[in-house]
DSSP file (Angstrom, degrees, kcal/mol; ACC not computed):
  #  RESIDUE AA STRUCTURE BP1 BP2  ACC     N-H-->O    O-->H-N    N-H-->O    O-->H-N    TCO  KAPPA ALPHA  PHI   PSI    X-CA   Y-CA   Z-CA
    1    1 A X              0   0    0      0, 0.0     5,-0.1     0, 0.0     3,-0.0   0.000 360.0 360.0 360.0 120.5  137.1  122.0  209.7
    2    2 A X     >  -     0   0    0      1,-0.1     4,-0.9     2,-0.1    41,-0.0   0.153 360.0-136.2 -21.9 153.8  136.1  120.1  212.6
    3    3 A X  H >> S+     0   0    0      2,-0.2     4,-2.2     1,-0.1     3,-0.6   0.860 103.4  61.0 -92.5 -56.5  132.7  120.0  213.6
    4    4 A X  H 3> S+     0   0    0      1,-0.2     4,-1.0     2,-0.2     5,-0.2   0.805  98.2  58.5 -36.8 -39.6  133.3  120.5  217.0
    5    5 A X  H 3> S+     0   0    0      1,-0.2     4,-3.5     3,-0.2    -1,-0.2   0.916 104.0  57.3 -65.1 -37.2  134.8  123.8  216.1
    6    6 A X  H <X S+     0   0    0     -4,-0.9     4,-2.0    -3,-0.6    -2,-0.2   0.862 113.1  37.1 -23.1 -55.6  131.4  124.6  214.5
    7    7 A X  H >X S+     0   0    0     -4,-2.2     3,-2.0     2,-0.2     4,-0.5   0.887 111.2  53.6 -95.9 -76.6  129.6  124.0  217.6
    8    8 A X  H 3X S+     0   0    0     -4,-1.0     4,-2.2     1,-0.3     3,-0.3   0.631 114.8  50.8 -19.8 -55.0  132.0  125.4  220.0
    9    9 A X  H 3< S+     0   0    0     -4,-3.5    -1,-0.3    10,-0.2    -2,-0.2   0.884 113.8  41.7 -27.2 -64.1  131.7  128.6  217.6
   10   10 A X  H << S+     0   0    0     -3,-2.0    -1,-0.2    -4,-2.0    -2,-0.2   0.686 114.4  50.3 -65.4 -31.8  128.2  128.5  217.7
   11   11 A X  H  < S+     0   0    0     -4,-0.5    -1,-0.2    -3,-0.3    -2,-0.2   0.422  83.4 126.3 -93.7 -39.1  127.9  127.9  221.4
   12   12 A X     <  +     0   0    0     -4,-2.2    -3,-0.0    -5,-0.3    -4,-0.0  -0.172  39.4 178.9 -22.7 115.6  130.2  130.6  222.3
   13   13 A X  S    S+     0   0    0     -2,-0.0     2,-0.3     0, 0.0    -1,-0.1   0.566  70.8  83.9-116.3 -11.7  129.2  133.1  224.7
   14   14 A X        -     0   0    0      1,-0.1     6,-0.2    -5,-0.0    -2,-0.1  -0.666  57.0-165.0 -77.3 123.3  133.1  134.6  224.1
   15   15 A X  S    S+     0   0    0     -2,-0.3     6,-0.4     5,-0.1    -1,-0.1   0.670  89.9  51.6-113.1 -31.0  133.4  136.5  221.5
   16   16 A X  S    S+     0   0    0      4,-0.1    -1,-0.1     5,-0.0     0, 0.0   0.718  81.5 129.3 -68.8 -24.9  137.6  136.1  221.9
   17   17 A X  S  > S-     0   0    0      1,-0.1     4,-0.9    -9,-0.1     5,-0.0   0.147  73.4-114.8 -37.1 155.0  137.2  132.3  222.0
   18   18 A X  T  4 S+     0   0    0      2,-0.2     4,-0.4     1,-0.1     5,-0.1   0.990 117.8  46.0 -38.4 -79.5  139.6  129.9  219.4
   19   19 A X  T >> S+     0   0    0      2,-0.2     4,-2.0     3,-0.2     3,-1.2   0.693 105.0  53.0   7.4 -90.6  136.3  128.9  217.8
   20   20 A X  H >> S+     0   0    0      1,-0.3     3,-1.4     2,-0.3     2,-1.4   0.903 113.9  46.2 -67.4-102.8  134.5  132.2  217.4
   21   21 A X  H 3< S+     0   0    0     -4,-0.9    -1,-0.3    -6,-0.4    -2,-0.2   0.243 107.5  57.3 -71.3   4.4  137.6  133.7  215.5
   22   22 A X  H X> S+     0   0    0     -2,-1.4     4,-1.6    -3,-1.2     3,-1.4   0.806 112.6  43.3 -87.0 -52.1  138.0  130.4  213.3
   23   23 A X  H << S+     0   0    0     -4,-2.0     4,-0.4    -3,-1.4    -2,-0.2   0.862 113.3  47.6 -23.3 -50.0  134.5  131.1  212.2
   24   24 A X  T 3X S+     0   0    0     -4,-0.6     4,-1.3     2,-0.2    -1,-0.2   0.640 109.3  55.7 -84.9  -8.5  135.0  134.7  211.7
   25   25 A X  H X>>S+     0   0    0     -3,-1.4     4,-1.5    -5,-0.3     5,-1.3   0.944 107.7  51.6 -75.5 -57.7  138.3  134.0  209.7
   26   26 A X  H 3<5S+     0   0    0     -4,-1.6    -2,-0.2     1,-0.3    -1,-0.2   0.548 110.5  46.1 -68.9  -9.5  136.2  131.9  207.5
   27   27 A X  H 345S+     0   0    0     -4,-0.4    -1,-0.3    -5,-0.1    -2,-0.2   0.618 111.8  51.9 -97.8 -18.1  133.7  134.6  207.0
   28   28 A X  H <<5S-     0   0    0     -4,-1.3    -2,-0.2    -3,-0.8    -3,-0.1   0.272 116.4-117.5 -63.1 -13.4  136.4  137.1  206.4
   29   29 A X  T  <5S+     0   0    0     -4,-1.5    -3,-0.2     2,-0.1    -4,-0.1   0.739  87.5 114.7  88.4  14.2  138.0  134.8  203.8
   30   30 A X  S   <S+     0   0    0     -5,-1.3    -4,-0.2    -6,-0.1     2,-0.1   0.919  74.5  44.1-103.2 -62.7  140.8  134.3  205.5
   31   31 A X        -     0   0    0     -9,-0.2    -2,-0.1    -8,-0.0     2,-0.1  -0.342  65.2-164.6 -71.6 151.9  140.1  130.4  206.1
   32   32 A X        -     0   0    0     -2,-0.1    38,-0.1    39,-0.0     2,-0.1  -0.537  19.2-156.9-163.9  85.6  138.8  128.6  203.0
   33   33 A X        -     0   0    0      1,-0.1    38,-1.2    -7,-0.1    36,-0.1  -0.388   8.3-129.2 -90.4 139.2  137.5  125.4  204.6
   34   34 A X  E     -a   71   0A   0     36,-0.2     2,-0.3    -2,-0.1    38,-0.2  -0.270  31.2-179.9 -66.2 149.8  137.2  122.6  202.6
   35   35 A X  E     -a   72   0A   0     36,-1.8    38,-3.5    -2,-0.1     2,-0.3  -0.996  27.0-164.0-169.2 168.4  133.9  120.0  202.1
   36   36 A X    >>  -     0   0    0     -2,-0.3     4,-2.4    36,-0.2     3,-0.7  -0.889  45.0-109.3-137.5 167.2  132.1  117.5  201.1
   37   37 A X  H 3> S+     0   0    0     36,-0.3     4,-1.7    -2,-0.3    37,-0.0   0.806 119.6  57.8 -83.8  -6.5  128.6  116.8  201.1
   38   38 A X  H 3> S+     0   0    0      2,-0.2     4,-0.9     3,-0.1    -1,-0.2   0.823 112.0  39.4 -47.2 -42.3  129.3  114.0  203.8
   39   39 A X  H X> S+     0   0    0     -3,-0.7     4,-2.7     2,-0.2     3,-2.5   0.957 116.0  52.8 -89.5 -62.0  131.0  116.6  206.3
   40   40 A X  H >X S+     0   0    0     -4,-2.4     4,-1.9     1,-0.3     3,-0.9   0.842 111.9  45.2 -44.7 -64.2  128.3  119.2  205.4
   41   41 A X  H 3X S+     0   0    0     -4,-1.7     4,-1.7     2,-0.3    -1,-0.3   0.534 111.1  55.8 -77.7 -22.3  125.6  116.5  206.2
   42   42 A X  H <X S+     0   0    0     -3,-2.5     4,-2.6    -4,-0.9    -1,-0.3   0.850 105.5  48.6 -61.2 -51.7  127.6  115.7  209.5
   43   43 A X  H <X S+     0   0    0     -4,-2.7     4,-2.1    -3,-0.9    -2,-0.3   0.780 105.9  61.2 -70.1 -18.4  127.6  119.3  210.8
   44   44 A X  H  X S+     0   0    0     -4,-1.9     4,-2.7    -5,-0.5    -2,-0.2   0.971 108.0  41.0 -62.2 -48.1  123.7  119.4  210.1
   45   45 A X  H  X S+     0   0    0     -4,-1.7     4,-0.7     1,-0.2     3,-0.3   0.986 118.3  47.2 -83.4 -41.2  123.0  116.5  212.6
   46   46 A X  H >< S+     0   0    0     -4,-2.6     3,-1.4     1,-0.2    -2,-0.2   0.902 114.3  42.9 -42.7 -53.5  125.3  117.7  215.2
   47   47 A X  H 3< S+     0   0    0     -4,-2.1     7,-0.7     1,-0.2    -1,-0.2   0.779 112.0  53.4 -79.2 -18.2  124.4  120.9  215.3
   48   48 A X  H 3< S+     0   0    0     -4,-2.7    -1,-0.2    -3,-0.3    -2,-0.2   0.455  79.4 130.2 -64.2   0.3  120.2  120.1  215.1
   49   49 A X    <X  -     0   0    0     -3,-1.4     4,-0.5    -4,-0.7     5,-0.3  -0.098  66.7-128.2 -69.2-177.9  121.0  117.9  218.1
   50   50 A X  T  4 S+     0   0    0      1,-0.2    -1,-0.2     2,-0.2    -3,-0.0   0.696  97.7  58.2-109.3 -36.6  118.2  118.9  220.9
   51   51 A X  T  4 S+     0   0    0      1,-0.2    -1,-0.2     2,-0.1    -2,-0.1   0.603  94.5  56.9-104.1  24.8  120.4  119.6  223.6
   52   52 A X  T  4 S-     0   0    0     -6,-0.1    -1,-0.2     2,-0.1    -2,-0.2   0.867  94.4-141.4 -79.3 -36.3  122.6  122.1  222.3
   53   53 A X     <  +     0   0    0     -4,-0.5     2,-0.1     1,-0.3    -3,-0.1   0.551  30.7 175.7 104.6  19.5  119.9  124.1  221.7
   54   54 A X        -     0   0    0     -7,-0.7    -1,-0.3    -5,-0.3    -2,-0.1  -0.500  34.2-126.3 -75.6 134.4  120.5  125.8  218.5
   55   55 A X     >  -     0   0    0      1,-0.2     4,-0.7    -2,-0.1    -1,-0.2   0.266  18.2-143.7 -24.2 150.8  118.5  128.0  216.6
   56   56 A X  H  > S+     0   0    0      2,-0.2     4,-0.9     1,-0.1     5,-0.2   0.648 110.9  61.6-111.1  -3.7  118.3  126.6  212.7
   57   57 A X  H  > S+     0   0    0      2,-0.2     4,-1.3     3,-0.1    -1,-0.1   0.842 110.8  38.8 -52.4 -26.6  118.4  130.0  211.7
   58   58 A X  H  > S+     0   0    0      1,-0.2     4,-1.4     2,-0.2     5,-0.3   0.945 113.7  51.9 -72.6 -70.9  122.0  129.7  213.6
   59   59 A X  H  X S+     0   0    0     -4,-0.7     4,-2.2     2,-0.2    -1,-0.2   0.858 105.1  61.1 -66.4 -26.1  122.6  126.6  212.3
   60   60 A X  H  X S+     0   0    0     -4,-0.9     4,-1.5     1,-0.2    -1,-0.2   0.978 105.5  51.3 -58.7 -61.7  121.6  128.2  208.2
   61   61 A X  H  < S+     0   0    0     -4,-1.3    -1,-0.2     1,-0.3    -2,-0.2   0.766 106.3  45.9 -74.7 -20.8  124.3  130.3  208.4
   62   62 A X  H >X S+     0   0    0     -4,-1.4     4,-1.7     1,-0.1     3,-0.6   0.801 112.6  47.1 -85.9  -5.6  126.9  128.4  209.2
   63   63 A X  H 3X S+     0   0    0     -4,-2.2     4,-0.5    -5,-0.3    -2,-0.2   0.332 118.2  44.5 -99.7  10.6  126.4  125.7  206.9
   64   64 A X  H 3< S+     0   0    0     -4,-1.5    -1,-0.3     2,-0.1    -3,-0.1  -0.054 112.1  56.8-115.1  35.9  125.9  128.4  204.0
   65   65 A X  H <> S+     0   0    0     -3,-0.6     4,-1.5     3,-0.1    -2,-0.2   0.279 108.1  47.7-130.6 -53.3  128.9  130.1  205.5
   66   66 A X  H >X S+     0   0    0     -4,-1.7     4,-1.2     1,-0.1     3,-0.8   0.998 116.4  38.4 -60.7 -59.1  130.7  127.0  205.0
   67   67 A X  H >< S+     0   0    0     -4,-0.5     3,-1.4     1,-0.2    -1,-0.1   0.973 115.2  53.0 -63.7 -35.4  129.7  126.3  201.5
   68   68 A X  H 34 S+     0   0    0      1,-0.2    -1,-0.2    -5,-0.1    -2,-0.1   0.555 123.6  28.6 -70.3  -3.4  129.8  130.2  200.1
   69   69 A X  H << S+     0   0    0     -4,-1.5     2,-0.3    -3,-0.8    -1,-0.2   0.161 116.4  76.6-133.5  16.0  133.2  130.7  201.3
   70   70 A X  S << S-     0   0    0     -3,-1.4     2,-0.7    -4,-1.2   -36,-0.2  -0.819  73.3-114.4-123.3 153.7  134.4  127.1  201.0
   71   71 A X  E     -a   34   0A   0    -38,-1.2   -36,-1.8    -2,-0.3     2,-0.9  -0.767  24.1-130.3 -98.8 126.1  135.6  124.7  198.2
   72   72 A X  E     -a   35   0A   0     -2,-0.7   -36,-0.2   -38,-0.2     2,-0.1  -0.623  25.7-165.6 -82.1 109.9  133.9  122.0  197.5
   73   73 A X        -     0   0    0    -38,-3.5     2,-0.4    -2,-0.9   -36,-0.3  -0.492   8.9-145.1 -85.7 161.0  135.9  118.5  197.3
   74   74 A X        -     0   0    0    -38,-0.1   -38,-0.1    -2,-0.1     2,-0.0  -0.897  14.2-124.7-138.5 122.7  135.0  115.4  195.9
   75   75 A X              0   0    0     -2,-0.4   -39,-0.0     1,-0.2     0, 0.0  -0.381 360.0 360.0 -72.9 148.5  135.9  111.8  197.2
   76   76 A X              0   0    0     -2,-0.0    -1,-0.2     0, 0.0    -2,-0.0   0.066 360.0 360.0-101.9 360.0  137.7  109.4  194.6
């Protein structure tokens, strides 16, 4: 999953948005996003950046939304 779809998700004031309902897919089980602890470590600093302006309770839950409902991959 993109990161950008992360933050657009998160950032979302639309509850109808593209985003928002790839998030909510992925909390429904519907999506079953793939990761590594690279990607994981990617969305962490993007989404701590200062001027989005996100919670890190917000930011907890989607990166334990990604791993609890996601498979973990491993590069070769």
């Amino acid at each position: 999953m993109d990161t950008n779809v992360l933050l657009s998700s998160s950032l979302s004031k639309n509850e109808d948005s593209a985003a928002v309902k790839v998030l909510e897919a992925v909390f429904e089980g519907i999506i079953i996003p793939l990761y590594h602890q690279e990607i994981l470590d990617e969305y962490d600093a993007v989404l701590h950046r200062e001027k989005f302006h996100l919670r890190k309770e917000e930011i907890q839950v989607v990166l334990n939304a990604v791993r609890q409902y996601g498979i973990e991959v491993f590069q070769t």
